[in-house]
Every structure is written in structure tokens, then in C-alpha cells.
C-alpha positions as CSV (number, residue, x, y, z in Angstrom):
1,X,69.1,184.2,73.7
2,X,67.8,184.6,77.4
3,X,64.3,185.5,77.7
4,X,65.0,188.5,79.5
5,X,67.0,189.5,76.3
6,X,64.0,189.1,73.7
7,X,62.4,192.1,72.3
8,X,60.4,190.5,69.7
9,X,59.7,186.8,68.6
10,X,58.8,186.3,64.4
11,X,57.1,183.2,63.0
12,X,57.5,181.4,66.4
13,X,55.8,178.0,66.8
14,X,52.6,179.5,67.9
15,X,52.4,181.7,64.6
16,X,52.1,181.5,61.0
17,X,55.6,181.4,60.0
18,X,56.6,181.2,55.7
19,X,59.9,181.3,54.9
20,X,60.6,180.8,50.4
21,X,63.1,181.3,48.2
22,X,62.7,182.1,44.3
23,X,64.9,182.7,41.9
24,X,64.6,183.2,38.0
25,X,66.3,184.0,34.8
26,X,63.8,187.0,34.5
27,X,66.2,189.6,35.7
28,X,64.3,192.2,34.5
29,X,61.3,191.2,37.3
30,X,63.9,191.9,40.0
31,X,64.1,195.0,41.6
32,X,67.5,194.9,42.9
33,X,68.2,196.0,46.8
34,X,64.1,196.3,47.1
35,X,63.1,195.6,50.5
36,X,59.1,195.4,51.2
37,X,57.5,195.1,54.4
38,X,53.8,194.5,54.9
39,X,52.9,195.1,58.4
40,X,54.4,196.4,61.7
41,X,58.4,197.4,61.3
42,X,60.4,195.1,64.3
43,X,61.3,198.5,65.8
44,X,57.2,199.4,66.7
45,X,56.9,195.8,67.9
46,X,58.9,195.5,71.3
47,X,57.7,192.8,73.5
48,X,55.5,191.0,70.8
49,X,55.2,188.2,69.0
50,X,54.4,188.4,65.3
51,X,53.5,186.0,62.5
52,X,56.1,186.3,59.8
53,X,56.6,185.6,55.9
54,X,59.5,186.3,54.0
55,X,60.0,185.5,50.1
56,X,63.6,186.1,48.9
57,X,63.2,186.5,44.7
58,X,66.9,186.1,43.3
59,X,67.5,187.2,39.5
60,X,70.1,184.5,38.5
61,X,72.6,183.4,35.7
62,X,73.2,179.8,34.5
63,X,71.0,177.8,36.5
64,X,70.9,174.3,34.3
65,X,69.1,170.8,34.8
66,X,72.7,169.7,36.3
67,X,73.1,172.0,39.0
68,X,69.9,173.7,39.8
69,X,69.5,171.8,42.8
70,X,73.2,172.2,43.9
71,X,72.7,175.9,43.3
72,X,69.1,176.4,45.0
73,X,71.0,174.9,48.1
74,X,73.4,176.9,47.8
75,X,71.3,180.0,48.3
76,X,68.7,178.7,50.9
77,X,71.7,178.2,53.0
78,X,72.9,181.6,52.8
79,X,69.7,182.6,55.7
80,X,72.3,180.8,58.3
81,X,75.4,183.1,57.6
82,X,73.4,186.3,58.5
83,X,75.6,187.6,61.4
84,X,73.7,190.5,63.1
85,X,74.2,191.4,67.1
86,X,71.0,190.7,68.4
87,X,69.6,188.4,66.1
88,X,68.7,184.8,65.8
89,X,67.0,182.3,63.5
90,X,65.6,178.9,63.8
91,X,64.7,177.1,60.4
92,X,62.4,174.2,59.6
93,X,63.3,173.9,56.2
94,X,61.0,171.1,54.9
95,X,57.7,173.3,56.4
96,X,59.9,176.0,54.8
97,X,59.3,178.4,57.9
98,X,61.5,180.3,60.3
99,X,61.9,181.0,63.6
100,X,63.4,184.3,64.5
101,X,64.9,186.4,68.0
102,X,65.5,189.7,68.2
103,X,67.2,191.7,71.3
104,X,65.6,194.5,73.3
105,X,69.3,196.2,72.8
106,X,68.8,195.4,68.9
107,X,65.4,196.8,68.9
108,X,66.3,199.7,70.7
109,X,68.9,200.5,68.8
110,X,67.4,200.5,65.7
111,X,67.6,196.9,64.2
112,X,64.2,197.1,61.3
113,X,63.2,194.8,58.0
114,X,66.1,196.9,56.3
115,X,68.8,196.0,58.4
116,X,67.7,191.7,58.5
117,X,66.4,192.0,54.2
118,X,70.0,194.5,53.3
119,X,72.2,191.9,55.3
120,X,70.3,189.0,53.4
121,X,70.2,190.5,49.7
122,X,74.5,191.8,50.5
123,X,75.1,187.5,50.9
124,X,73.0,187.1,47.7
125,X,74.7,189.5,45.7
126,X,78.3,187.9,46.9
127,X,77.4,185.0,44.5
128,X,78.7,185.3,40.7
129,X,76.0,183.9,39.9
130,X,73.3,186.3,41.7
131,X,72.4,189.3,39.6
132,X,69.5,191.0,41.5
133,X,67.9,190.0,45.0
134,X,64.8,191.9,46.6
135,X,63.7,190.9,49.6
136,X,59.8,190.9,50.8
137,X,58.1,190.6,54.9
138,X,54.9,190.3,56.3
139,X,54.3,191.0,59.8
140,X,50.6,192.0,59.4
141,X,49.0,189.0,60.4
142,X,48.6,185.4,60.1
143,X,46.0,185.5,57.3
144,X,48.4,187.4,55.6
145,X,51.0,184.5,55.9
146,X,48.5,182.1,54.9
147,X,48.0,184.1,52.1
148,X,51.2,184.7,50.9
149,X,51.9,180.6,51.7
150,X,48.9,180.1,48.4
151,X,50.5,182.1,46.1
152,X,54.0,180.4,46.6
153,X,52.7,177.0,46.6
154,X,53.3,176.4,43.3
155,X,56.5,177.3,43.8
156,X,57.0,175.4,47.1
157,X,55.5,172.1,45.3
158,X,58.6,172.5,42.5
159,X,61.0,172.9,45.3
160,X,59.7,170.0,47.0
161,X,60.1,167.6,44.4
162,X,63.5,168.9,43.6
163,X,64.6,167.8,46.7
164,X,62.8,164.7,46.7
165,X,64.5,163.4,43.9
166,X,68.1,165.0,44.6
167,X,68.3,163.5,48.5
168,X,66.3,160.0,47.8
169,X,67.3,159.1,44.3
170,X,63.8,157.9,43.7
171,X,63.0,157.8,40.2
172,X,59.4,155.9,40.6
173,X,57.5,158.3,39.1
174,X,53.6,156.6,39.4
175,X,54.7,156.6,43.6
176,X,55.7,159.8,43.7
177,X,53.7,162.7,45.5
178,X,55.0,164.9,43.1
179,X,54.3,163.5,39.9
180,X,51.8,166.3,38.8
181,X,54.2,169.0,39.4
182,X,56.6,167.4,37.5
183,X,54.6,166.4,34.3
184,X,54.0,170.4,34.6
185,X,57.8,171.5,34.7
186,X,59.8,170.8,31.6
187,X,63.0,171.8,33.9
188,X,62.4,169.0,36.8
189,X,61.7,166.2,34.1
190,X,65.5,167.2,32.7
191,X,66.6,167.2,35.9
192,X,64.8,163.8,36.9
193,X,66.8,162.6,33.9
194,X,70.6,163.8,34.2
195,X,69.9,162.6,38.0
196,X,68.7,159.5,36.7
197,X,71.6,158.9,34.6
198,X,74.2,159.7,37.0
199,X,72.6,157.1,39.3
200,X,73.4,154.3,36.5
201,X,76.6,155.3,36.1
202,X,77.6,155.1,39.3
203,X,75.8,151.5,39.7
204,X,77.9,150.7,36.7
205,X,81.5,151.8,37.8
């Protein structure tokens, strides 16, 4: 996107940028199609640059030890396939924030957090395995960001070590950076396992 283009910058390098995705058996905690915005809509906001959280929460079905990190992929990946005139998104995945370009023609035309979180939760739902999806964005400020980055941390920490262990196959657990979070969720240590065992198997065949 030329600069001349841009009508608003979100979570840019210079801001506080938070960008997590939850998901949980829970359905009943999911509010389907909610969208909640906690600060300035992008339509009041022409010309600025704003700090920017966002927290996908995703009621799901039969997410297991053996494919809740295949299936957690699955859905972080689903930020890239938003196609909206106007818009576009830069993603630093491991400092889970995003980076995000919106139009003056998009603004000016109407483009709000309802038309980027309705777009979003519509690629959720298209999943079988996706029951509920509510979206929520903060554009108030960067303590706000900060903020909401504390209470997902726990989160972030699980997520973290999911990934850890599913990309680098390391199984050391007195090494490992994440071995607190672990001891602490009964789900990862299965998971640690099954990957674990499919490691020896395929050092055996």
C-alpha cells in the first residue's frame, strides 16, 4: 500500500501491537458473531496511527493431544486469508503481534472493527470444527495493549510451548523455557508424549 493510500496504521512497529488466539471446549463462554471494540472505531481515526490488540476466542469441537497443535495452526493461519479492498496485515507471529493498513478509500467508505472482526469470525465458522467465534479490539491505548498482553499471558506461555515442542522436537524437559507451564497443563504433557512417541517411531522405521 502506497503511502499516499494509508488512512490509518494499527499495531505498527512504533505501537503496542497484541495479536492472540483462544480457543476452548467451553462453548457456552462464546458469544457467537460478538464483536467488541475498546477504543476509537477505524472510521473516527483517519490519518492516525493506533496501538492495537485483538483476541480471537473460538468455541471448538474435538481438539485432542494428537492434533491440537495441527488444529491451533490451522486457525492462526486463517488472519492471512482475510480478503478486504483496502486492507492489509503484517504478522510477527512469535511476538504474536500484527501489523495492519487501511485505505483512505476503505475508511471513507465505511470499512470499521465490524467489517475486519465479521470477515474474521465468517473464516472461523467455515471450519467443521469451529462452533462459536467472537472477536475482541482495542484501539484505546498502549496501556490498554499492555494490559490486555497480562491477562493472555498465560495463555501465550501454553501456546509457546506448544510450538516449541511441535517445530523442534525437543523433549529435554530440565532445558526447556517452558517447563513450568507444562508441569501446569495436563493437555501439553499428553501432547509432549504422543509427540514423543511418534519421534521413536519414526527413528525406528
Amino acid at each position: 500500500m502506497l503511502k499516499e493510500d494509508l488512512g490509518l496504521e494499527l499495531g505498527s512497529p512504533q505501537k503496542e501491537s497484541l495479536s492472540c488466539l483462544l480457543w476452548t471446549h467451553d462453548l457456552a463462554s462464546i458469544e457467537n458473531g460478538r464483536i467488541t471494540l475498546m477504543g476509537p472505531d477505524f472510521t473516527e481515526s483517519m490519518g492516525e496511527s493506533l496501538p492495537f490488540g485483538k483476541v480471537v476466542l473460538a468455541g471448538v469441537e474435538g481438539f485432542t493431544e494428537d492434533n491440537a497443535y495441527d488444529l491451533h495452526k490451522d486457525l492462526d493461519f486463517l488472519r492471512y486469508s482475510i480478503n478486504l479492498k483496502g486492507f492489509m496485515m503484517r504478522s510477527v507471529s512469535q511476538y504474536m503481534r500484527e501489523w495492519c493498513r487501511i485505505s483512505s478509500t476503505a475508511i471513507r467508505d465505511g470499512f470499521s472493527a465490524r467489517t475486519l472482526g465479521s470477515a474474521l469470525i465468517n473464516l472461523f465458522l467455515e471450519k467443521p470444527f469451529v462452533k462459536a467465534a467472537e472477536v475482541i479490539y482495542l484501539t484505546s491505548s498502549p496501556e490498554g495493549v499492555i494490559r490486555l498482553r497480562e491477562i493472555t499471558s498465560g495463555a501465550e506461555k501454553i501456546i509457546a510451548a506448544m510450538n516449541k515442542m511441535a517445530s523442534e522436537m525437543d523433549f529435554e524437559c530440565e532445558s526447556c523455557d517452558y517447563q513450568e507451564v507444562c508441569d501446569d497443563a495436563s493437555q501439553l504433557k499428553a501432547m509432549r508424549n504422543r509427540l514423543m512417541k511418534k519421534s521413536l517411531e519414526a527413528c525406528v522405521d
